[in-house]
Structure formats: structure tokens, C-alpha cells
N, C-alpha and C positions, 0 to 999 in steps of 0.2 A: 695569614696562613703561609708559611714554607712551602716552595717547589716542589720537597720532596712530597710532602704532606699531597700534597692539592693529586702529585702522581698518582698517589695508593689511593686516593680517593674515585679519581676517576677511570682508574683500572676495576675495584671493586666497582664500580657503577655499571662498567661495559660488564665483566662477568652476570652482576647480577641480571642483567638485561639479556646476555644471549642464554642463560639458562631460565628464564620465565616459559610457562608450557603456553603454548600457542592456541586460542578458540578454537576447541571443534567443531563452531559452527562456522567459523570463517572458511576452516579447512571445507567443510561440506560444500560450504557455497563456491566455491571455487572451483571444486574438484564439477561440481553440476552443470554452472557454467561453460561447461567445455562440453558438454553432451547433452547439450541441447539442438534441436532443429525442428523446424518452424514453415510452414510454405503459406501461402495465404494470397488469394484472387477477394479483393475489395472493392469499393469504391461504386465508381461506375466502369468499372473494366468489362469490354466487348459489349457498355448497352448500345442497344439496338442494332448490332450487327448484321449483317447480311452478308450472304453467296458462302465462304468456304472460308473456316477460320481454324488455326490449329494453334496449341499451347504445350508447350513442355516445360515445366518447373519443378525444380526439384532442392530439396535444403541437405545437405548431409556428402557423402561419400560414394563413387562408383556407382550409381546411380544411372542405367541403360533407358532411354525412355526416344519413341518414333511416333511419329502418322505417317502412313504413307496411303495413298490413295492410287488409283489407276480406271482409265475411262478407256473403254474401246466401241467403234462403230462396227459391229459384223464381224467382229473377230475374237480370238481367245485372250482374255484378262487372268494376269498370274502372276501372285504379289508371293515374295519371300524374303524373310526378315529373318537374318543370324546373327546375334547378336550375343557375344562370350567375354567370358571372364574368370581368370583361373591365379589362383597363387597371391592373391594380393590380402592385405593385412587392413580390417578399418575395426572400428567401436562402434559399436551399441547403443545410439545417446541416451539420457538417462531420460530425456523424454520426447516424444516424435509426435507433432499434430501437421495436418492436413485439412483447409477447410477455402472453402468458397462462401463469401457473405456479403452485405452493401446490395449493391442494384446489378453486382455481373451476372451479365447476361441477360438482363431482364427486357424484352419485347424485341430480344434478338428473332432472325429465322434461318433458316438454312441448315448447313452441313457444319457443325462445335465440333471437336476434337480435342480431349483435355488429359494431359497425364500430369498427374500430381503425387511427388512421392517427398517423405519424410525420413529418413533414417540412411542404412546403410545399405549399397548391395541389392537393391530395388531395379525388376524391368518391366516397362510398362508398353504395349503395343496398341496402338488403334490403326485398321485397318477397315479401307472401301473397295471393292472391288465390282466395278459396274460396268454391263456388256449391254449396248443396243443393238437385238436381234436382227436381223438380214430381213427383208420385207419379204412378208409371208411366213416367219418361223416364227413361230408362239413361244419356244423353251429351247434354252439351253445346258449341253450336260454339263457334268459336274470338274468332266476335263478342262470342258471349257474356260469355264469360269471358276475360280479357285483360288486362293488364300492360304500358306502354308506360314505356319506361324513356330521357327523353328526356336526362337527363343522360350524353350518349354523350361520347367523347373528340371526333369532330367539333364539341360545342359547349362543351364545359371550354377554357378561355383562361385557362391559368395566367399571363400576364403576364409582365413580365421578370424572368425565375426564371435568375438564371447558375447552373451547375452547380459542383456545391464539388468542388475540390481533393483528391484521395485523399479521403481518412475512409472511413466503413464504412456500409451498410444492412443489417438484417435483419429479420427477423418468425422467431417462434418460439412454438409450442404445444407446452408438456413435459408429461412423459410424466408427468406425475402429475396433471395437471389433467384433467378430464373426465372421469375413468375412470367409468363406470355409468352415463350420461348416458345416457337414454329421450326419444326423441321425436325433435324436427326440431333440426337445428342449423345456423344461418346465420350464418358467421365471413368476414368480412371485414377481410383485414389489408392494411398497405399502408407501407413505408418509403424515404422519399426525395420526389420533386417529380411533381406533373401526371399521378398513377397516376388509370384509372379504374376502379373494380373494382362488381360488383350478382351478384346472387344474385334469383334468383325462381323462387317456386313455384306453380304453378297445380292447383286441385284442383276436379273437379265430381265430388261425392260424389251416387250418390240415395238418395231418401228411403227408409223402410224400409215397405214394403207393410204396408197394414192388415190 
């Protein structure tokens, strides 16, 4: 075969190869691929924990997530969380799970604290807020003790978040994780865009008479 020959031949070969149409399902896979997120507590993560444990996990994009706790003796306890977000640009993954499974947590006790978010543009608050009374006062008001939780959905600004296309959300806690768990537990899950989820507990405990 001639030079010129073998040219035209593998000129038509490249032509024919960049105009072949391309799998739409490779396209699909691909483009899915990319919007995906995923968060996941397995194993044996925090078994049998004790005293005061806090987790923040999150798969995805601008994603705000806190604990914050506060302890006082005889005094006022006052917890506040601002927490914003304006003008930013994310996606939608085309599918968002959230789940705890395995043995976590299981024969833990105490004070868990868990924000788990999947997607975009997600804020999550767990909040303690605990006062031991002055000896001799049974109650306190509500000045005292207090919790403002300013990351509300009136001030979360997820941005231009477009909404994806079918795909799926979930959050899931199985049945094998936690089992024997003592004490407080504050889970916050959350799959998909612009969720705002808080948890808070307020406690005026009094002191024990001399």
C-alpha cells in the first residue's frame, strides 16, 4: 500500500471515529456521577462512648453544621448561633443519603450530638444549654436560661440551588445501631438542598441542699 493510500485511509478512520454518536448511557453515568453525596457513621464508630461526644459530617456543598453546649453554676446560660450564607451558586446531587448503621453508638451513654447532612446548602444546630440553680432556688426563668437559635430558614440563603432531576433522598438510622444507648441523644439528619434542622435542650437543675 502507497503513502498516499495508507493517508486517506487513516484520515477516513479518524473522521469516521469523531463522528460516531456517543452512549447515552455512558453520558448519563457520568453526568450522575458528579451529583452524587453520600455521608455514612458505620462500623464500630463511638461504641460504647461515654461523658460528651459531638460529630459534624457532611458530603456535598456549603453545608453549616454546630454543637455548642454551655454549663453554668448559679448563673444565666445564653447560647447563640448565626450562622449565613448569601450569593453562592452549588447543585442539587442527583442523589443525597444520610445514614448511621454497624454497632455506632451502640452501649454508648452520656451527652451524642450528631449533625449529618447530604446535599447542598444544609444547616444543622444541636444545642445544651444547662444552669445549676443557687442553693435554695427550685426554677429558673426563662431569661436566664436560653437558647437563640438564629440560623432559622428566614436567614439560610441557599443561593441558586436548581433542583435535580428525579434521583432519590434519604436519611436512615438501622436497627442495629444504638441499641443500649444511655443518656441524651441529638441526631440531626438532613438529605437534599436548603434543609434547616436544630435540636435544643434546656436544663435548670438545683443544687443539692446541704
Amino acid at each position: 500500500m502507497s503513502i498516499p493510500t495508507l493517508r486517506t485511509l487513516l484520515a477516513a478512520l479518524a473522521i469516521a471515529s469523531a463522528g460516531a454518536p456517543a452512549h447515552a448511557g455512558d453520558n448519563d453515568y457520568a453526568a450522575m456521577l458528579g451529583y452524587l453525596a453520600s455521608s455514612r457513621i458505620d462500623g464500630n464508630a463511638m461504641r460504647g462512648t461515654s461523658g460528651a461526644s459531638a460529630v459534624n459530617m457532611s458530603a456535598g456543598d456549603l453545608n453549616q453544621q454546630a454543637n455548642l453546649r454551655a454549663f453554668a453554676s448559679g448563673g444565666a446560660v445564653s447560647i447563640q448561633s448565626r450562622q449565613l450564607q448569601q450569593n453562592n451558586y452549588t447543585d442539587s446531587p442527583y442523589a443525597a443519603s444520610a445514614s448511621i448503621g454497624g454497632a455506632a453508638y451502640v452501649d454508648g451513654r452520656g451527652l451524642a450530638s450528631i449533625n449529618q447532612a447530604s446535599g447542598s446548602s444544609n444547616t444543622q444546630l444541636n444545642v445544651v444549654a444547662a444552669a445549676l440553680a443557687t442553693q435554695g432556688i427550685r426554677e429558673t426563668t426563662d431569661g436566664t436560661l436560653s437558647a437563640a437559635v438564629s440560623a432559622s430558614a428566614g436567614e439560610q440563603h441557599s443561593g441558586n440551588t436548581p433542583a435535580a432531576n428525579g434521583g432519590s433522598r434519604s436519611v436512615a438510622v438501622e436497627s442495629s445501631a444504638m441499641q443500649g444507648f444511655q443518656g441524651v441523644m441529638q441526631l440531626n439528619q438532613a438529605a437534599g438542598s436548603g434543609n434547616v434542622t436544630s435540636n435544643q435542650l434546656l436544663l435548670a437543675v438545683p443544687s443539692t441542699p446541704r
